[in-house]
N, C-alpha and C positions, 0 to 999 in steps of 0.2 A: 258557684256563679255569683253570691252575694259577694260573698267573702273578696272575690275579685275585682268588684265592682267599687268597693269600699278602700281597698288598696291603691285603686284608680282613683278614685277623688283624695287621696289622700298624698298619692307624689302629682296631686294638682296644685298644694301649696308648702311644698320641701321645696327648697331650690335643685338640692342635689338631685331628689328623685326625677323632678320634673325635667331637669340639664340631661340626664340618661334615656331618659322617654323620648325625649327631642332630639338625640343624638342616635336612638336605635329605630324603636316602632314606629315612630312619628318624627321622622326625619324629613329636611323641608317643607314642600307650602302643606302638607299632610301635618303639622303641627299646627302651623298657625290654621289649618283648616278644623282641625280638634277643638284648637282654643275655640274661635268662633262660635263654634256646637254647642260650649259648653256655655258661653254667654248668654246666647240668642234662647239655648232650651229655658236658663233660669226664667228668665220675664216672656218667652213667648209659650212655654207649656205649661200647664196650670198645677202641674206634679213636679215642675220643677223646682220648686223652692228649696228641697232638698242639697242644692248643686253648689258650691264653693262660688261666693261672689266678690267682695273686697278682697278677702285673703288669698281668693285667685291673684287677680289683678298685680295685685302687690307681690306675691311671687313673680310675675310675670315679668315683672319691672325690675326684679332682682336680677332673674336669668338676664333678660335684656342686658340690664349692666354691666353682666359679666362676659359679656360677646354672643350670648349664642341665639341672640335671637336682633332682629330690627326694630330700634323700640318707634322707629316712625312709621313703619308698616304696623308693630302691633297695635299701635293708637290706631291709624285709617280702621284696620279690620276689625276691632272689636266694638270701636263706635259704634261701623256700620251693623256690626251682629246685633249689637243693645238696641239699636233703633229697629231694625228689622226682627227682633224677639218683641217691640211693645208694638209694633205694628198688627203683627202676626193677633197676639192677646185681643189685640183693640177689636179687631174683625171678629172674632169671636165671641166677645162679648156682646157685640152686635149683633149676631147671628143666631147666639144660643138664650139670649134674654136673658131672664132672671130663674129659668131652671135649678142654676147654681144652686140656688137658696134651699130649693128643695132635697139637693145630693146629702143621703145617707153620710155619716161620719166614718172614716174607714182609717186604718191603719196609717195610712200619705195623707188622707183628705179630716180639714176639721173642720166644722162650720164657723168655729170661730176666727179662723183665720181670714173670713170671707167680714165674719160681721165688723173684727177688727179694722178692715180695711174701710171699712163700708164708711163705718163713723168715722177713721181721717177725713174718708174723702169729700162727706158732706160738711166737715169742718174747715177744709181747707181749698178744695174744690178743683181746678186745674194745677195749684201748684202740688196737690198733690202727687202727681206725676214727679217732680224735681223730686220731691221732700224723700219721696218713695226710692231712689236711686238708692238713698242711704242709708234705708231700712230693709233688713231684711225680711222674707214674708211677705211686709206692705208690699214688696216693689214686685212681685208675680201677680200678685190679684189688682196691684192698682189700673192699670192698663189696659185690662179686663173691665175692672166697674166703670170705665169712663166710656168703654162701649157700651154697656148695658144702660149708664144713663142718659147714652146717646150725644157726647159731646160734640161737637162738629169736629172731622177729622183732622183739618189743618189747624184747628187750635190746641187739637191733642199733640198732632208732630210739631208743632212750633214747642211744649213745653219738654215732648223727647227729646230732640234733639239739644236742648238744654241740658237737660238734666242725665243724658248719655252722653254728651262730650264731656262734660265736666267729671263725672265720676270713672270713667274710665282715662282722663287726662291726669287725676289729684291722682290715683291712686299707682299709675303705671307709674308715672313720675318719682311718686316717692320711692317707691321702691328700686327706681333705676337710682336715685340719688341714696339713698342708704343701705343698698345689697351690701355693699363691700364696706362699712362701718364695720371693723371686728368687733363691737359693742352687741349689734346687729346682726350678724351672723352666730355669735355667741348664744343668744337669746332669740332667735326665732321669733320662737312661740309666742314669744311675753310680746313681742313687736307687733304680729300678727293680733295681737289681742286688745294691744292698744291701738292698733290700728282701727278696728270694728269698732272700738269703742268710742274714739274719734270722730268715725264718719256719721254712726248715730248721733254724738253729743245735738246738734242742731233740730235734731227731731221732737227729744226727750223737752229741749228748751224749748219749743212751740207747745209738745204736750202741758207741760208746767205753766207755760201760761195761760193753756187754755180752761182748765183745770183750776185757775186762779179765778180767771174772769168769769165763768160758771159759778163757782164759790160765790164771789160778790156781789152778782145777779140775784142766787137765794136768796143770800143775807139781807141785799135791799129790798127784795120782793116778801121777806119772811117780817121786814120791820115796819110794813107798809100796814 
C-alpha cells in the first residue's frame, strides 16, 4: 500500500509517468480532478505537506505543453484547489485553537514544523501567507496559524488569492514554456530542482535579512 502510494506521487512529477496516468486511470476531468486533490490536500490538510507542490505544478505545465492537458483550465482549477486548500486550513485553525502546540511528535507530525512557521509568521505577518506559496512546510501550517491568530478572513483571502494565483501561474507557465527544451527534458531532475530552489530563493532572502537586522539590534543594544 505504501509502496503504491509512493509510486503515485512519484509519476506526479515524471512527465511520461504522469502523460500515462492521464491517458489510462485518470483520463479526463478525473485527472484534472486528481490534480486538484492533490493541490487543495497540500495547504488544506495538515498531513499534507508530504504531497509534491512546485515540482507538481511544473510537471504539469510540462504535460500541458505537450498537448494533453488544457493549460488554461489547469491554471482556473488549480488556483481554485490552492485557495480552497488555505481556506479549508484557515477554518480550522480557527476552530481547533492552539491545541496544535500541544500534538505529540509522531512519524508525519513535528512540532517544529508548526514552531517554524509560527516565527515566519509573527515576523512577517499576513504576507506570510504569499511568502508561504513558495515554501515548502511553511505553506501547510501557514494558513492554519493565521486562523489560530484569528486574522480576519477577507484579509486572509485577499493575501491567498495572491499568493495562489501567482504560484500556481509562475510555475505552470514555466513548465508549459520549457517541457519541450531538449536541455530540459534531458535533465528533469536537475530542472525540477532548480526549480524549488528558485521558488524559495525569495524566502531565504527575507530570512537573511532578517537575521541581519536582529544581528544589529544585539549589537547596538550589547554596545549601549
Amino acid at each position: 500500500m505504501i509502496q503504491a502510494v509512493i509510486d503515485f506521487l512519484r509519476s506526479l512529477t515524471n512527465p511520461e509517468r504522469l502523460i500515462q496516468l492521464l491517458s489510462t486511470l485518470l483520463s479526463g476531468w478525473l485527472g484534472y480532478l486528481a490534480l486538484c486533490g492533490v493541490v487543495f490536500s497540500e495547504t488544506g490538510l495538515l498531513l499534507g505537506f508530504f504531497l509534491p507542490g512546485d515540482s507538481l505544478l511544473f510537471t504539469v505545465g510540462v504535460v500541458a505543453g505537450a498537448g494533453q492537458l488544457n493549460i488554461v483550465l489547469v491554471n482556473v482549477a488549480l488556483m481554485a484547489a490552492a485557495m480552497a486548500g488555505d481556506s479549508s486550513n484557515y477554518f480550522l485553525g480557527r476552530r481547533t485553537g492552539p491545541r496544535i502546540f500541544s500534538r505529540p511528535d509522531s512519524r508525519l507530525f513535528k512540532q517544529e514544523y508548526v514552531t517554524r512557521t509560527k516565527a515566519f509568521y509573527e515576523r512577517y505577518g499576513g504576507k506570510t501567507i504569499i511568502f508561504a506559496r513558495f515554501a515548502p512546510i511553511i505553506r501547510t501550517f501557514a494558513p492554519f496559524l493565521a486562523g489560530v491568530g484569528g486574522m480576519p478572513y477577507l484579509r486572509f483571502l485577499s493575501f491567498s488569492v495572491f499568493g495562489s494565483t501567482g504560484w500556481v501561474f509562475l510555475l505552470t507557465m514555466l513548465g508549459y514554456g520549457l517541457g519541450n527544451v531538449p536541455f530540459v527534458r534531458r535533465n528533469f531532475d536537475i530542472a525540477i530542482l532548480t526549480i524549488v530552489f528558485v521558488s524559495l530563493l525569495p524566502t531565504f532572502i527575507e530570512v537573511v535579512k532578517a537575521r541581519r537586522s536582529s544581528a544589529r539590534a544585539a549589537h547596538q543594544a550589547g554596545g549601549e
